[in-house]
C-alpha positions as CSV (number, residue, x, y, z in Angstrom):
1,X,1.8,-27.4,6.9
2,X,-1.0,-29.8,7.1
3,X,-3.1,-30.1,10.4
4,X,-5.5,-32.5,11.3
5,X,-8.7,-31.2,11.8
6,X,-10.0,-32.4,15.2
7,X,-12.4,-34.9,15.6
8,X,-16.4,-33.4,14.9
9,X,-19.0,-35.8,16.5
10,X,-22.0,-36.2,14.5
11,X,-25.3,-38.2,14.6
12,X,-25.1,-41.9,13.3
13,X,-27.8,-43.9,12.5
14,X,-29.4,-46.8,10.1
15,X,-29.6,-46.0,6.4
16,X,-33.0,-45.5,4.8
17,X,-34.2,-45.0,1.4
18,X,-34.2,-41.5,1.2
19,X,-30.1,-41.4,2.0
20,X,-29.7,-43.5,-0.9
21,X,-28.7,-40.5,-3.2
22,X,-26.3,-38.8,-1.3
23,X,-24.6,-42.3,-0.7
24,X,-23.8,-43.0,-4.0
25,X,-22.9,-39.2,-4.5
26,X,-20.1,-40.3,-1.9
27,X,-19.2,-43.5,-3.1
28,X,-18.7,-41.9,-6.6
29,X,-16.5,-39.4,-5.1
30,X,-14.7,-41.5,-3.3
31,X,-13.7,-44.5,-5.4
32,X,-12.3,-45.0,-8.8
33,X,-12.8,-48.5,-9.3
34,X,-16.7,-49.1,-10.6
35,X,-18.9,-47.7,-7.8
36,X,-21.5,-49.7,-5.5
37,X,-25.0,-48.7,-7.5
38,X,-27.6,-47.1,-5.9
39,X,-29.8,-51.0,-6.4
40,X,-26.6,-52.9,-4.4
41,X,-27.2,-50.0,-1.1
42,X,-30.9,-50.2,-1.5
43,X,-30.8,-54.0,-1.1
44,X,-29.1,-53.4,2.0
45,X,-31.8,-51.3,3.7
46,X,-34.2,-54.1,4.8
47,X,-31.2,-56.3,5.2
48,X,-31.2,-57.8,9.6
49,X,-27.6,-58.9,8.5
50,X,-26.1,-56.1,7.3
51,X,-25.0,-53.2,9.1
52,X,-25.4,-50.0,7.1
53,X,-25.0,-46.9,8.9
54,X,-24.9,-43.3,8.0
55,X,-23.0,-40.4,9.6
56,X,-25.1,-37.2,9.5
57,X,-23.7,-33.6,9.4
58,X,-24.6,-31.9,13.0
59,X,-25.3,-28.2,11.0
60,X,-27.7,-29.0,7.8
61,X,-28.6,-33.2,8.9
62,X,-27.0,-34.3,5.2
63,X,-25.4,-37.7,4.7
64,X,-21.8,-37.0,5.2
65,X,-20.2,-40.4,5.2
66,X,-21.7,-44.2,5.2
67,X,-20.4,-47.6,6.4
68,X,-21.7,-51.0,5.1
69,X,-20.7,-54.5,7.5
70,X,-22.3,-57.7,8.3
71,X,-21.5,-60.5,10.1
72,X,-21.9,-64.5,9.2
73,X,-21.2,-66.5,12.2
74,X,-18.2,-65.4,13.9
75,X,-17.0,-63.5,11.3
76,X,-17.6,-59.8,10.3
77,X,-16.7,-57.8,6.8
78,X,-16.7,-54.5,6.8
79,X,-17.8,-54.0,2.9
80,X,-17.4,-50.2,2.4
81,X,-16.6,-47.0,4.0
82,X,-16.7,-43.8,3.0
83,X,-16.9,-40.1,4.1
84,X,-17.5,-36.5,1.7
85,X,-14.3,-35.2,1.0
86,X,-15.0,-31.9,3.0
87,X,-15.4,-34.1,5.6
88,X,-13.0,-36.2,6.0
89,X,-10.0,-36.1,8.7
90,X,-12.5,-34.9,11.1
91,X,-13.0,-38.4,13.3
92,X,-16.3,-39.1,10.7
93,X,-14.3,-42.7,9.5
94,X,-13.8,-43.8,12.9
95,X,-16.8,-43.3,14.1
96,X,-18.7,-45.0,11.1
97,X,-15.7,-47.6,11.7
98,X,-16.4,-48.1,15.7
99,X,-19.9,-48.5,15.5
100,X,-19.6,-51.3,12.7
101,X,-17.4,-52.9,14.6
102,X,-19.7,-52.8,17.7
103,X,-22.8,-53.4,15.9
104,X,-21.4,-57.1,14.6
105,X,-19.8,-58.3,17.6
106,X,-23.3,-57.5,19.1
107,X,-24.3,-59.9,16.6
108,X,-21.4,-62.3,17.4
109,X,-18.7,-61.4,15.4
110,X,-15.1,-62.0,16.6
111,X,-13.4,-61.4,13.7
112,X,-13.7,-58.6,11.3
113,X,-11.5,-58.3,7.8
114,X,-11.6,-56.0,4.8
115,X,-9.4,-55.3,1.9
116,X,-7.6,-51.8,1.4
117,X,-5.9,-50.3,-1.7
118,X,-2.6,-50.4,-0.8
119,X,-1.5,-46.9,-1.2
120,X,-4.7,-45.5,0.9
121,X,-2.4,-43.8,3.1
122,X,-5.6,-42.7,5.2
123,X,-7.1,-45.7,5.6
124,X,-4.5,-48.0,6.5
125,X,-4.2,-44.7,9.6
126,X,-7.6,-45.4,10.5
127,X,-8.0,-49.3,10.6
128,X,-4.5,-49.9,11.9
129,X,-5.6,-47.4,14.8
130,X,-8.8,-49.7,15.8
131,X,-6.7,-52.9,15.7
132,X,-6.7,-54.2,12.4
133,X,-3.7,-55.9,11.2
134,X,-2.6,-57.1,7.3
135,X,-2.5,-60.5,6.8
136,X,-2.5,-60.7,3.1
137,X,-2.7,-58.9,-0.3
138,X,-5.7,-59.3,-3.6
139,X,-2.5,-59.0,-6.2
140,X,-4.7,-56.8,-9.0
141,X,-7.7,-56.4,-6.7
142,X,-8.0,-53.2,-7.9
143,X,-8.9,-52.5,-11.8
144,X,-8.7,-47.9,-11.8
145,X,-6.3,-47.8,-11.9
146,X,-4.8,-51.3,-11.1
147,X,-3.7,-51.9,-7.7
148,X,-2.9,-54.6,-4.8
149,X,-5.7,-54.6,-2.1
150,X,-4.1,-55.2,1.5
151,X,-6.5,-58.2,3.5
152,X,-6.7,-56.5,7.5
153,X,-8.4,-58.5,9.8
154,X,-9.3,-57.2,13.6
155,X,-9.5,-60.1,16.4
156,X,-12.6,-57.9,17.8
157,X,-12.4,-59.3,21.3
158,X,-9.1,-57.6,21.8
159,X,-10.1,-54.1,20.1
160,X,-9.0,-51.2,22.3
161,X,-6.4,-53.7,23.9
162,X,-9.2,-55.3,26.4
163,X,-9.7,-58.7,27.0
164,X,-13.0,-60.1,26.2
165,X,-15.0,-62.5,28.9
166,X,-14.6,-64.8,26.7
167,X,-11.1,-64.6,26.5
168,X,-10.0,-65.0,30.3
């Protein structure tokens, strides 16, 4: 019978160069399709828009999971998310997940959207449980194998059911 692990807090915090290695480790291990490349995340380190955040293990301080975003106006993507497979279903995704999400409505997002494969069971869990709904599918988005991507988008001034200021 399978049990969810509960939820481990560990240490976020901004990505620098010297996590780049055990974040493409990750991002190898966690998707099929071609991976991001160690260049595309270090372009990201210097980058004010983009919001790339590590998670870091609370016994031995290793990367343990990463989340890229960035917002443009009002609107916010979250790129990529991904946690080490010993780590995941242990709260590590949400957290990366909230604190992207925080990070570009600080910055003036009120929108957020990303793309899931549509049989990521997990993920569709995760992002349906922060308030992201589908609202449209990337027919072959996919290429390893070949798959429909899911389009969520989050209405970030309604997360956690709350009214915004700006709302009311």
């Amino acid at each position: 019978m399978f049990r969810e692990r509960r939820p481990t807090p560990v240490a976020l915090r901004p990505a620098v160069i010297g996590d780049l290695e055990a974040v493409v480790a990750i991002e190898q291990m966690s998707f099929s399709d071609p991976p991001w490349s160690r260049a595309s995340f270090g372009s990201l380190i210097d980058n004010r828009r983009a919001c790339f955040t590590v998670a870091i293990a609370p016994d031995d301080h290793r990367v343990i999971g990463y989340v890229v975003a960035w917002a443009v106006g009002d609107e916010a993507e979250v790129a990529n998310l991904a946690v080490a497979p010993s780590w995941r279903a242990r709260g590590v995704g949400a957290q990366l997940l909230d604190a992207a999400l925080d990070e570009v409505a600080e910055h003036g997002a009120r929108v957020a959207h990303l793309e899931v494969r549509e049989t990521n069971a997990a993920a569709h869990s995760l992002y349906k449980s922060r308030g992201f709904q589908p609202v449209g599918r990337r027919r072959r988005y996919y290429r390893d194998p070949v798959e429909d991507a899911v389009l969520l988008r989050c209405d970030l001034r309604r997360r956690d059911g709350a009214l915004s200021a700006a709302d009311g």
